[in-house]
N, C-alpha and C positions, 0 to 999 in steps of 0.2 A: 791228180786231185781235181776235185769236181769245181766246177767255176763258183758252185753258191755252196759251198762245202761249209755245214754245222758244227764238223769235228770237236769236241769237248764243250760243244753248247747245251744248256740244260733250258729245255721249253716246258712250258707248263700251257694247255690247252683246253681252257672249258669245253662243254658240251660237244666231247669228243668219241664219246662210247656208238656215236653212229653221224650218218651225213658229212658234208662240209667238214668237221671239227676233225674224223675220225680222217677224213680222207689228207686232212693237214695232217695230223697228227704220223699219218705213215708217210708222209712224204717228207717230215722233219729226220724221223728216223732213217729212211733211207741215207740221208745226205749225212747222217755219222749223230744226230744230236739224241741228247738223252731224253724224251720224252712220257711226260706226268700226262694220262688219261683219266679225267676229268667230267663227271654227271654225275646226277642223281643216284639211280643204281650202283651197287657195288660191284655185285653180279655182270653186270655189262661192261663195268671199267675191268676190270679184271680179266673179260674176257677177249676185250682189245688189245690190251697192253702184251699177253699172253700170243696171239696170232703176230705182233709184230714183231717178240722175242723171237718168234719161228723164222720170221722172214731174214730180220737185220742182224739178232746176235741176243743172246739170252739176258745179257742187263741193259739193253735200250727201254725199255719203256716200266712202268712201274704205273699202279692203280691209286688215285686218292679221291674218294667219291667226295663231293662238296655239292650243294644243292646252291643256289645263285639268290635264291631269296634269301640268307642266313649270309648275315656280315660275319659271325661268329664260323660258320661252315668255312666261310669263303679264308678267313686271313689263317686256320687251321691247313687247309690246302697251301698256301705262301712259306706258313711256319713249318712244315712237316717236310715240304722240297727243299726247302733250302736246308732241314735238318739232315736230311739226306744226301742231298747231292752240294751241299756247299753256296750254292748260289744260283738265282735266276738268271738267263741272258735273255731269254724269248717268253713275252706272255701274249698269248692267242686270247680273247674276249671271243669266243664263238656265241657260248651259249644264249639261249633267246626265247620270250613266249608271246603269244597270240592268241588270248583265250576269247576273242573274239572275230566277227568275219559279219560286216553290215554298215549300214552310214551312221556316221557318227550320234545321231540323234538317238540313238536305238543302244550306246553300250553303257553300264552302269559305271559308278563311281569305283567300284571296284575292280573290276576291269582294266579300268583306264589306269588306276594304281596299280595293278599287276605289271602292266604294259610299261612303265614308268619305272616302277622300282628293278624289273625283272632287265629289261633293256638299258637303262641309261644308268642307274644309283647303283646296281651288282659290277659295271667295268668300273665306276667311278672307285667300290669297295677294294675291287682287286686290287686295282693299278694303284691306288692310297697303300696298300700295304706292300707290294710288290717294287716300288717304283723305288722306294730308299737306299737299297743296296745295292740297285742300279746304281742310280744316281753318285754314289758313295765310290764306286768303281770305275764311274765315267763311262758307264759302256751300259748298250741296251735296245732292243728291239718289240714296243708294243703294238700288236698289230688291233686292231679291233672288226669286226666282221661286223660291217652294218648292212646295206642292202640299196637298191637301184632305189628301192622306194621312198630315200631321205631324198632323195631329188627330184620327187613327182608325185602331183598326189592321186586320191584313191577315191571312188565313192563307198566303198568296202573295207580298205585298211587304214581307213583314218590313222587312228592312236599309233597302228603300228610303226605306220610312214611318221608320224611326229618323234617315236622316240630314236627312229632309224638317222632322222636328220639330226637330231640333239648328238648324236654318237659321232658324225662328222665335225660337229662344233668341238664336241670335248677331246677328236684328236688335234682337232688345230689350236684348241687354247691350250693344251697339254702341250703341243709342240714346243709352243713359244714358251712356255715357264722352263722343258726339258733342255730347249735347244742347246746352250753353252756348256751343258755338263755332258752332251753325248750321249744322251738317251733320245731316240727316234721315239715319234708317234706316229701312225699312218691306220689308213682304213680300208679294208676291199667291202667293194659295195657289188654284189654278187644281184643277177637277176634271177628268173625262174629258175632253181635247180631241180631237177630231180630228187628229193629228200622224202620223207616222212610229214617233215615242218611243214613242205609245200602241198602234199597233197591234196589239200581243197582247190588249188589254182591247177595241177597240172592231169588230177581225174576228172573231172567235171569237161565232160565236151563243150559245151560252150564255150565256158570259159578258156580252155585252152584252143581252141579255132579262133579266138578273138585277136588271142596272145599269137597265133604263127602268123596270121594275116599282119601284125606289128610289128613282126619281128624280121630283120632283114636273112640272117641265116637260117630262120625256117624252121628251128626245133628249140629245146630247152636245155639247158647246159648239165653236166653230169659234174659229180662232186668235185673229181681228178683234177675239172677244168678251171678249179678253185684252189688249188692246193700248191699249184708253181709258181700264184700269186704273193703267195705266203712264205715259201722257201725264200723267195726273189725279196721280200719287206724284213728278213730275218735275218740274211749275207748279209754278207760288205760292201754288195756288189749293188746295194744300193743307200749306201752308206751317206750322200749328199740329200738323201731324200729322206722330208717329215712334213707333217703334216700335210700330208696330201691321200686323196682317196684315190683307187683304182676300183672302175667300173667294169667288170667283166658280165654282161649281160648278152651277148650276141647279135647289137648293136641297138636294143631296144630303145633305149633312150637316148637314141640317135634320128629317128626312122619315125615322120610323120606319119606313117600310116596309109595303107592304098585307097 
């Protein structure tokens, strides 16, 4: 048996049809758990959930497309796992948007509402309808996927770095309302990955020669390198720990800079 073995755990994973999400999402199932793939497309979830059946075993993973801006999408995703599989133990908050990229003075009112309700009010929706039957069972693991950038700011990602750090507040005030009934809250706060999401930061030559010159180990992280942070907040095997975020950035926000 594996040290962080999910064996009859049932996770559900936002914005997991690619990046980050997709790469937890197969490293949940590896380790035995049943996992719900999670975005906008159906198409795309369907065709995740379907490659990990290949991998792990043909009823590990299952498709429920939900879009994060819809409270209604989102507790239809909650109601529909649990009508299936019985119960939640693991909820992943990956998903995320940034429909912006400049200083603050430059993004609109709507923007910053996108950034706002898409980031911080879509985990708040989840975890409000997900968290009961935790609670109710005494048992539970919400991981939330925020970003290196709640801890530093931007002259480019303003909004985004604000709602990244709002998401580290609401695993620590969740902790403490959760703590005594045994539902964890925790956060990984991931730095440049290789994704899609990042692409503006890691195509852009400048910008990324900025970023290795910052960066103590010299490259940018791959999704994988995100994914046994999440197995690791899901076990038992970290069972005394909540409300606490893990930074895996490559020691960026370590490292004044040459």
């Amino acid at each position: 048996m594996s040290m962080f073995d999910l064996t009859g755990q049932v996770a559900v994973i936002t914005g997991s049809s690619r990046g980050i999400g997709r790469a937890i999402a197969k490293a949940m199932a590896l380790q035995g758990a049943k996992v719900v793939i999670s975005s906008r497309k159906a198409d795309t979830c369907a065709a995740v959930a379907a490659e990990i059946n290949v991998a792990c075993g043909e009823d590990r993973a299952i498709a429920i497309p939900a879009n994060i801006s819809s409270k209604e999408e989102l507790s239809g995703l909650i109601e529909k796992t649990i009508k299936t599989h019985g119960a939640i133990d693991i909820l992943v908050c990956n998903a995320a948007s940034n429909p912006y990229y400049g200083p603050m003075a430059g993004i609109s009112d709507d923007q910053f509402r996108k950034v706002l309700d898409n980031n911080i009010l879509s985990n708040h929706w989840l975890i409000q309808a997900a968290s009961p039957q935790m609670l109710q069972r005494e048992r539970g693991s919400i991981i939330i996927v925020s970003s290196i950038g709640g801890l530093r700011g931007s002259p480019v990602l303003g909004a985004y770095n604000i709602s990244k750090a709002a998401d580290l507040q609401l695993a620590r005030n969740l902790a403490v309302e959760f703590g005594k009934s045994g539902v964890r809250v925790n956060c990984i706060a991931p730095g440049i990955i290789k994704t899609d999401f990042a692409r503006a930061l890691w195509e852009n030559p400048d910008t990324y020669a900025k970023f290795m010159a910052a960066n103590p180990m010299g490259r940018i992280g791959e999704p994988e390198e995100i994914a046994g942070a999440a197995v690791f907040l899901a076990s038992k095997e970290s069972s005394y720990m909540t409300g606490q975020t893990l930074s895996i950035d490559g020691g960026w926000s370590i490292f004044l800079g040459p």
